[in-house]
C-alpha distance (Angstrom), angle and dihedral (degrees) to the residues before:
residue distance angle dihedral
X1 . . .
X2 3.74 . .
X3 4.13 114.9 .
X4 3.74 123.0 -101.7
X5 4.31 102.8 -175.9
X6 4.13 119.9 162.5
X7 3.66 122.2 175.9
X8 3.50 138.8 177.7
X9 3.92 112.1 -123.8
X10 3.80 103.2 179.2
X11 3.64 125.0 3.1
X12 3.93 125.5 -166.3
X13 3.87 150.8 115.5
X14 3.38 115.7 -73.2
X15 4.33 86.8 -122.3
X16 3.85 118.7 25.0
X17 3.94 83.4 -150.2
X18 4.22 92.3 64.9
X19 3.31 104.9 37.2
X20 4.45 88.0 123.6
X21 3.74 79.3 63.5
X22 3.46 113.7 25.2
X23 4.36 103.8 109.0
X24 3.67 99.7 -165.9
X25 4.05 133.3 52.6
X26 4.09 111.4 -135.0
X27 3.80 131.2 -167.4
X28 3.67 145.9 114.6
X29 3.91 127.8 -49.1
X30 3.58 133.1 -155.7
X31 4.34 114.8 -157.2
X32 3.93 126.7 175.7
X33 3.56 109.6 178.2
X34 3.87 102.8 177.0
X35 3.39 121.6 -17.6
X36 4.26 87.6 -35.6
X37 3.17 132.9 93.1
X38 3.89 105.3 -135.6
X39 3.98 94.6 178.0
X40 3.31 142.9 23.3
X41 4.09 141.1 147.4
X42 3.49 97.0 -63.3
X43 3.82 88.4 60.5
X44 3.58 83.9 76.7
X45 4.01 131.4 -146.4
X46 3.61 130.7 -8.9
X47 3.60 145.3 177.4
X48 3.86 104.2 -99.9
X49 3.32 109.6 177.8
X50 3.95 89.9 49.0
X51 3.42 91.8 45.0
X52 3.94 92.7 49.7
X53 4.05 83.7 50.7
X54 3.44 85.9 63.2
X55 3.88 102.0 45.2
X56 3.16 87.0 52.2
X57 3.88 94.2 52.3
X58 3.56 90.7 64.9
X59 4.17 106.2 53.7
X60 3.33 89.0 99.9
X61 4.11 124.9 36.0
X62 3.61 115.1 -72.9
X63 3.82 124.1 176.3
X64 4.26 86.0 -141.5
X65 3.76 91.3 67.7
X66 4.01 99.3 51.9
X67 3.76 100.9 96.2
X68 3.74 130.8 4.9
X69 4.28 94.7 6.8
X70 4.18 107.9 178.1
X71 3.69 95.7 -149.5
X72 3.48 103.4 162.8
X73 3.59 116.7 43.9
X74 4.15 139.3 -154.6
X75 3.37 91.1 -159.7
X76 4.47 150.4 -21.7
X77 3.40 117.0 128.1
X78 3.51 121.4 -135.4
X79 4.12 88.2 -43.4
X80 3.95 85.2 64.3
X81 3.74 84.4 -139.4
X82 3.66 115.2 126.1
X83 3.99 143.0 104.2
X84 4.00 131.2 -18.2
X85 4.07 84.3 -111.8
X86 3.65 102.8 116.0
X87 3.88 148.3 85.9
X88 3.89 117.4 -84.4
X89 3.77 136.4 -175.2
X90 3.93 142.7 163.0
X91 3.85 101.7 -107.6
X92 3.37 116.9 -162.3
X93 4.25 141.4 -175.0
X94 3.31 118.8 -139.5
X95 4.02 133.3 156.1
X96 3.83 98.2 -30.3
X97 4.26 88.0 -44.0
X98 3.72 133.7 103.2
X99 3.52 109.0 -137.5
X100 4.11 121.6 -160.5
X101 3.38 138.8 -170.3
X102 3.99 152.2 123.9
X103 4.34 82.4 77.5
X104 3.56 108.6 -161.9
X105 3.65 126.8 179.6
X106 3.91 112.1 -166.6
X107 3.90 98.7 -161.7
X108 4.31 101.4 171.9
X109 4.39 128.2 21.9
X110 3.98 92.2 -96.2
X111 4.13 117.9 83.0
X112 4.16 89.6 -119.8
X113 3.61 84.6 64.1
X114 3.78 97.5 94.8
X115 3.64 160.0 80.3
X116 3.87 131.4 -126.5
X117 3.59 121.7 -152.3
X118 3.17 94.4 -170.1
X119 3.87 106.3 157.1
X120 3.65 88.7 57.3
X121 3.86 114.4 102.2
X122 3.72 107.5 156.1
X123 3.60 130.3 -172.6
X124 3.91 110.9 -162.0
X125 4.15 124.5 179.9
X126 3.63 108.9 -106.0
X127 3.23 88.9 -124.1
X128 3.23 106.5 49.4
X129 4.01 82.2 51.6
X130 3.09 92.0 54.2
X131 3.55 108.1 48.7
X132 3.86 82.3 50.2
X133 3.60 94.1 61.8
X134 3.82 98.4 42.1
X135 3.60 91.0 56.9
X136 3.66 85.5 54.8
X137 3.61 89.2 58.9
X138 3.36 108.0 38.9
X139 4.20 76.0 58.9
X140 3.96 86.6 57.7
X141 3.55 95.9 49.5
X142 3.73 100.0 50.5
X143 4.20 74.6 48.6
X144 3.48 86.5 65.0
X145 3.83 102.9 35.3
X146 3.71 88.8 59.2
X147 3.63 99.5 55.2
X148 3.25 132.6 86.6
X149 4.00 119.7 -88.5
X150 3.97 109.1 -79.4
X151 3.84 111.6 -110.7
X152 3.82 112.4 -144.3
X153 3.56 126.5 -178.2
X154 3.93 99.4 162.6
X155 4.23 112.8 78.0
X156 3.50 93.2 -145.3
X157 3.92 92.9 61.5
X158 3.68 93.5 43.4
X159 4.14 84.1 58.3
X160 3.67 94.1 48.1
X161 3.71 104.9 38.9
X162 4.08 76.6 50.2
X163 3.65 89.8 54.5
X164 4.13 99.2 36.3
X165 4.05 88.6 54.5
X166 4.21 92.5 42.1
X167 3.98 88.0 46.1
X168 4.11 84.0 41.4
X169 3.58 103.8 51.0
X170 3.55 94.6 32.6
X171 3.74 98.4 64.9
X172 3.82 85.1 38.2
X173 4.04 86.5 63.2
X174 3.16 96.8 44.1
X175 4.00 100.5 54.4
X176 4.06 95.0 34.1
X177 4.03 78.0 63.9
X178 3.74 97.6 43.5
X179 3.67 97.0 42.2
X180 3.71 89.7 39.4
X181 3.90 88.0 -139.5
């Protein structure tokens, strides 16, 4: 079996002065798929918690993450809507494995701002996956546990941060009791 191994190097806000208002956790990630290491701290920032969101999106099979999935995000907010800059792959289900390939990571806003893995077609246990990604975030939870209470003025946030953390710690539940972990 081919390694799948994501880690959180630095976590933070992106301003210690708004962290009552600040909706996403940022910081450095380090991702071997393979053999290769795909990122590491000179990749720079990105959104963690979204990004965890979506790792944990695609435990179990999920139409969304097929072709072209953006796991790992630079940026979104809570709306998970924000530039190309980010890692993609195909991610695919398949007889108790993960299998991923077509690697792509889109370093700069124009389309010949990338990198291609494309010798890299990993098949990973799913369990082994996904006992990878829940330790990720249970480490974005106790992020957010230690913080101070989020101030939100705007209605619209209130609903989605609602809606992030329900989606969030729903899928969480449901694979710490599946993967018994």
């Amino acid at each position: 079996m081919d390694k799948f191994n994501i880690k959180i190097l630095s976590h933070e806000w992106i301003s210690n002065e708004n962290t009552e208002t600040d909706l996403c956790s940022h910081g450095k990630l380090e991702l071997t798929i393979g053999e290769e290491i795909i990122l590491n701290e000179s990749d720079g920032d990105w959104t963690i918690s979204t990004s965890v969101l979506q790792l944990l999106r695609c435990i179990e099979p999920n139409p969304d993450t097929e072709t072209d999935f953006n796991p790992i995000m630079c940026c979104g907010m809570l709306l998970m809507l924000g530039c190309p800059i980010g890692l993609y792959f195909d991610l695919k289900h398949k007889n108790g494995k993960i299998v991923i390939r077509n690697i792509k990571k889109q370093y700069g806003t124009n389309d010949n701002e990338h990198v291609l893995y494309p010798k890299i077609v990993a098949e990973i246990n799913t369990s082994d996956f996904a006992i990878n990604i829940l330790n990720l975030a249970k480490e974005v939870k106790s992020f957010f546990n230690n913080e101070p209470k989020k101030n939100l003025d705007d209605d619209m946030d209130k609903e989605l941060w609602v809606e992030f953390w329900n989606e969030f710690n729903e899928l969480y539940k449901n694979g710490i009791e599946k993967y018994n972990c």
